[in-house]
C-alpha positions as a printed Julia matrix, in Angstrom:
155×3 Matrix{Float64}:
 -19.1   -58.72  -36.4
 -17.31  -56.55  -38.62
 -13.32  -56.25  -38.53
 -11.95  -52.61  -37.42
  -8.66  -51.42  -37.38
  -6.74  -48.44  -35.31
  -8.23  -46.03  -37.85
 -11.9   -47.23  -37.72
 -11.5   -46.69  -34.05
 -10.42  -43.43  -34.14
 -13.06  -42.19  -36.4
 -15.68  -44.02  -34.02
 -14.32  -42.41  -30.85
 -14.15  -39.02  -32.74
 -17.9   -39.25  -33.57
 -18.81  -40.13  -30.33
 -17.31  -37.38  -28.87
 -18.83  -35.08  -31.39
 -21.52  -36.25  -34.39
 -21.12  -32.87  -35.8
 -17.07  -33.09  -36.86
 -16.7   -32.34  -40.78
 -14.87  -34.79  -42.85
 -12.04  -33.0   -43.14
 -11.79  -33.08  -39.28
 -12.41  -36.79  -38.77
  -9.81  -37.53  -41.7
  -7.04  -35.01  -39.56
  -7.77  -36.96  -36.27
  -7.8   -40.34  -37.65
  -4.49  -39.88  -39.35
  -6.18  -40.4   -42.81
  -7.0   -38.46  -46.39
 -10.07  -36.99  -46.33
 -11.11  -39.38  -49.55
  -9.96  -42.52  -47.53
 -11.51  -40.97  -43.94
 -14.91  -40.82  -46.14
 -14.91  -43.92  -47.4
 -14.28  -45.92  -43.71
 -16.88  -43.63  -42.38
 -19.71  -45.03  -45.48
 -18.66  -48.31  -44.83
 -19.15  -48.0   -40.76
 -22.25  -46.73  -42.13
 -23.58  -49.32  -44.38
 -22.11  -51.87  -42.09
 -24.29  -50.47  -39.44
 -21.48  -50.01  -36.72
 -22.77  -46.04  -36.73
 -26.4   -46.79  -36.25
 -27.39  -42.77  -36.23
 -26.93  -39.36  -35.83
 -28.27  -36.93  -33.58
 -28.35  -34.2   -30.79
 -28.44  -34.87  -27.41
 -30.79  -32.56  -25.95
 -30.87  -31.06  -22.33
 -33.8   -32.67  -20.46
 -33.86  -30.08  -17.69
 -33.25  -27.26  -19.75
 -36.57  -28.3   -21.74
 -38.55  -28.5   -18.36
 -37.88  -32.31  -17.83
 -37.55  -32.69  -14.33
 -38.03  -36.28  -13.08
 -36.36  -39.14  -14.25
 -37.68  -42.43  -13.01
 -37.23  -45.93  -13.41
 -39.9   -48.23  -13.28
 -40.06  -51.95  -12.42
 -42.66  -53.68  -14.53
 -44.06  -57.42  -13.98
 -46.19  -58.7   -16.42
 -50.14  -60.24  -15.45
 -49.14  -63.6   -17.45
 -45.65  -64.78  -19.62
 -47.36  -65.45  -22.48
 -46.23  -64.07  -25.85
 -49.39  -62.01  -26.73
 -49.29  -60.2   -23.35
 -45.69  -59.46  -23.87
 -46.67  -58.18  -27.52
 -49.15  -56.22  -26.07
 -46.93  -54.69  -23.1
 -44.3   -54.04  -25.9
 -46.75  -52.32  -27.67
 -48.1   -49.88  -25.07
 -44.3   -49.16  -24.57
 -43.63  -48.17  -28.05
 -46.39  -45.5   -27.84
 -45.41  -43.58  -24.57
 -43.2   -40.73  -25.54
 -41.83  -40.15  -21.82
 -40.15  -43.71  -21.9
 -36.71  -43.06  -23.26
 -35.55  -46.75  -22.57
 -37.33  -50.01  -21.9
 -35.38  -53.5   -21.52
 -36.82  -56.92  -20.79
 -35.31  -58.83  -17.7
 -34.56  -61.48  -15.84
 -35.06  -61.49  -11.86
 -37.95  -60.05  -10.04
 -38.97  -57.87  -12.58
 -40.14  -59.04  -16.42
 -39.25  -54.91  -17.38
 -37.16  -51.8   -17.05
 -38.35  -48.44  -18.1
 -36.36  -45.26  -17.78
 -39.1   -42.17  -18.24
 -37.61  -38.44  -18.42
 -41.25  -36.28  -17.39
 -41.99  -32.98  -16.62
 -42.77  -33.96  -12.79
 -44.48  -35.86  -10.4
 -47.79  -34.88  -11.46
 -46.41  -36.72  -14.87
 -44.93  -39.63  -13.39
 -48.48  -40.41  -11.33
 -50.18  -39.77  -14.38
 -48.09  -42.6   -16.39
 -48.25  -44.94  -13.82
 -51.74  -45.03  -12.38
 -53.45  -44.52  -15.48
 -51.07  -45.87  -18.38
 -49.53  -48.72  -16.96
 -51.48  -49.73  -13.82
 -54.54  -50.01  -15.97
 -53.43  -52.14  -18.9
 -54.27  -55.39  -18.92
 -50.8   -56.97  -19.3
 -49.36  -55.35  -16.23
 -49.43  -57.02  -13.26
 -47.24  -54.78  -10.69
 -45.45  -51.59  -11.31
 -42.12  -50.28   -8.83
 -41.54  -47.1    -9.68
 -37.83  -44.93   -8.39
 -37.12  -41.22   -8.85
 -33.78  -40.55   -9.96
 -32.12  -38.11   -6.72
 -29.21  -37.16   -8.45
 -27.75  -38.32  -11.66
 -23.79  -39.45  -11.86
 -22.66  -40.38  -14.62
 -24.64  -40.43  -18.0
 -22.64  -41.49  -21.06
 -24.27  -43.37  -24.4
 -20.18  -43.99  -25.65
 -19.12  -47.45  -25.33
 -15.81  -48.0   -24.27
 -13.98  -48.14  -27.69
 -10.47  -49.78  -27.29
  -8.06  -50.52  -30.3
């Protein structure tokens, strides 16, 4: 794990609050020159602690109506029908998220689709028909509280 000071924090909540902010910005929030406000911000970088940039894009707005999340357990726990499940996952656009488990289920998926028509279409003949899956639970989202992707930077 890397070592970060007050400053490095304040540059990392300022990006994730907004990606966009220009160096100059960052440097006037962090309580830094803009050369030494650049530098920390490479280095955060190259160290990997900011893993990306991008826009977060409004799902309903595009026509995305349904969120689900969908329970997957796998046919057999064996490494090549995990491979293969992982696989299958990595080529459906819809599925935002996907984490393995422990409990009940072997999966998690969160899917953002158009609609139900979408959903059925995913489930019943994507992942009901694949030979790794075993059982699929599927729940629509009703009504969403709280999204955030910022961790909960302290320091």
């Amino acid at each position: 794990m890397i070592s970060l000071d007050t400053f490095d924090f304040k540059i990392l909540r300022a990006l994730q609050n907004d990606g966009r902010l220009s160096n100059q910005n960052l440097a006037e929030i962090a309580g830094l020159s803009a050369s030494q406000c650049s530098r920390r911000r490479m280095r955060l970088e190259e160290e990997k602690v900011i893993s990306s940039y991008r826009a977060e894009l409004a799902s309903e707005a595009l026509g995305f109506g349904v969120i689900a999340f969908i329970q997957i357990t796998l046919a057999t726990h064996s490494p090549d029908n995990a491979k293969k499940f992982r696989a299958l996952v990595s080529r459906i656009d819809d599925i935002q998220e996907a984490y393995a488990l422990t409990g009940d289920a072997d999966y998690m998926i969160k899917a953002v689709l158009r609609d139900l028509r979408s959903l059925s279409q995913m489930v019943n003949e994507i992942l009901m028909p694949h030979p790794s899956v075993a059982h699929v639970r599927s729940s629509i989202v009703l009504d969403r509280l709280k999204e955030s992707g910022k961790l909960p930077l302290r320091g």
